[in-house]
C-alpha positions, 0 to 999 in steps of 0.5 A: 716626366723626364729627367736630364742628369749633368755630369756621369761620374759615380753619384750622378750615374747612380742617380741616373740608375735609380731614377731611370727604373721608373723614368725617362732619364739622359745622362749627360757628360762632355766627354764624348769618348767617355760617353761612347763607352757607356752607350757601348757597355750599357753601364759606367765601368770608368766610375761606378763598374759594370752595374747595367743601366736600364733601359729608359736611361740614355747618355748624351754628349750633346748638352742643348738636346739632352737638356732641352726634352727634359722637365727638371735638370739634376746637377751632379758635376764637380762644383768647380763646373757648376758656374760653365754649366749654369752660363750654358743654360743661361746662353741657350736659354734654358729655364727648367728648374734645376736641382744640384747635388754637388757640394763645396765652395767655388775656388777664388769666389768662395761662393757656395752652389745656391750663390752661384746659381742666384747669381747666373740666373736670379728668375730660375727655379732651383733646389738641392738634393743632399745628405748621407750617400754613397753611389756604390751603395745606391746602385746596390739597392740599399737603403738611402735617405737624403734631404730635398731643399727648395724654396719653391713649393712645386718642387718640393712636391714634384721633384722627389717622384723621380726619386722616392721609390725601391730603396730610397727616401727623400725628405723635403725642407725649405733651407736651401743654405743649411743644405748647402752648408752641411753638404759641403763643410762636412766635407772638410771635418772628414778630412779631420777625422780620417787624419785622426784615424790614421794617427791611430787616436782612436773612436773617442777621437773620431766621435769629439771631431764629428761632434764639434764638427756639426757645431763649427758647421752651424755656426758657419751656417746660421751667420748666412741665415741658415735655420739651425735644426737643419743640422741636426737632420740629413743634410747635417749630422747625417751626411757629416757621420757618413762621410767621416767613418764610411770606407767610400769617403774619399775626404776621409780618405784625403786624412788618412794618407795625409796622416801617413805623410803622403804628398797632397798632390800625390793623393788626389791623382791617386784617387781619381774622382774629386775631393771636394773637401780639399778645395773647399777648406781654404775657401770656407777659412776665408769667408769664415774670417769676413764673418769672424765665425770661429772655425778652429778644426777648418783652420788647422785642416788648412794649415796641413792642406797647405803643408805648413804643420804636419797631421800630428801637430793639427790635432795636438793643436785641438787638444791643447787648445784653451778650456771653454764652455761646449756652448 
């Protein structure tokens, strides 16, 4: 069994890692130079350090070879690459299963992973691999759980081997929407959170985002059909907990330099990896409107995204908004 990992920033590498201890693993990237450092090094140290990897994992810059000796392929790419990717399987003919673990919403279509993938290609086999975790703290071997979700039974028996050994669990479900939905809206919650804990408004704050967070995230994904439990499993609350109070969180930490009235543009070259949430918010605003689904911390994320109320005045707009029922 052999495993094509696409896209070699920090979470796609730590997969690699993790899955090459017991398997045959090529990581791949476009960029050749970056992939000529890594076959140097024997590890990722533009991304993830100088964690060394072992020795079933290779690195390819050659998308046809790397993906053509392989029996699943692992999407770990930004999402705004996800549809290029799927047109190169499609053009080359490629029909292994494919399985993506990035999240978000495609700009200008506003589409989420799965709808892309139906999209480009219907007859394929596909699932998506989500919930709470950090690369750096993968590679370190710590404890890890996330959440498999696939329509297809023999994936969901066959992919987790790669996977479920040494530190990390996987758990399996069929709602491959609720997956997609809480991967990638939580994404955006913790944009709002790190806002609030830059603002200094303390744990209680924090603790009233992620609650009413997890509920505008499902109700943003029962109105596509997803099933509600999901959200309160990996996929949701615990992917959403993680990424609004954990140090890696570079969503969170979009927030928290927002709060200090740093420019947004500033902020992401700053960071250099994607935050995912950024791009995703004004997508899941506008979607959220076609299907008149209440979003109000998205909405308000929005507006300081868009620079047209400041941190302080998105959150005052929460509190002041009118009494209502929790449910």
């Amino acid at each position: 069994m052999k495993i094509c990992v696409l896209g070699a920033g920090a979470w796609g590498t730590a997969l690699a890692i993790h899955a090459a201890k017991q398997f045959d693993v090529t990581l791949w990237a476009r960029n050749a130079g970056h992939i000529s450092g890594m076959k140097k090094a024997r590890s990722n140290p533009l991304y993830l350090g100088d964690f060394t990897f072992p020795d079933r994992l290779e690195v390819s810059d050659n998308f046809f070879e790397a993906v053509s000796h392989a029996n699943y392929i692992l999407s770990a790419i930004p999402t705004s690459g996800f549809r290029a990717v799927l047109n190169d399987l499609k053009n080359n003919d490629i029909k292994i299963p494919v399985i993506w673990a990035n999240k978000g919403l495609e700009q200008n279509s506003s589409l989420l992973p799965y709808e892309i993938f139906k999209e480009i290609l219907p007859n394929s086999k596909f699932g998506v691999l989500s919930g709470p975790s950090f690369a750096a703290e993968l590679v370190r071997e710590l404890p890890t759980a996330v959440t498999l979700a696939s329509e297809d039974d023999s994936i969901l028996i066959e992919f987790p081997r790669f996977f479920h050994h040494n530190n990390m669990r996987i758990y399996t479900n069929q709602d491959v929407i609720g997956a997609s939905v809480g991967g990638s809206l939580k994404n955006i919650i913790a944009i709002a959170a790190g806002i609030s804990d830059g603002m200094g408004f303390g744990n209680n704050a924090r603790a009233a985002l992620i609650t009413r967070g997890i509920s505008e995230i499902s109700r943003f994904g029962v109105a596509l059909g997803a099933k509600l439990e999901t959200f309160s499993g990996l996929a949701g609350i615990g992917d959403l907990f993680l990424t609004c109070t954990g140090d890696y969180s570079r969503n969170r930490e979009v927030g928290l330099r927002l709060a200090k009235g740093n420019n947004l543009d500033q902020i992401l070259e700053s960071l250099g990896h994607v935050a995912e949430g950024v791009y995703a918010t004004r997508e899941v605003v506008n979607r959220a409107k076609i299907m008149n689904v209440d979003m109000p911390i998205t909405n308000e994320v929005a507006l300081v995204l868009d620079n047209k109320i400041s941190a302080y005045d998105a959150v005052k707009n929460l509190l002041d908004r009118n009494l209502r029922s929790e449910h």
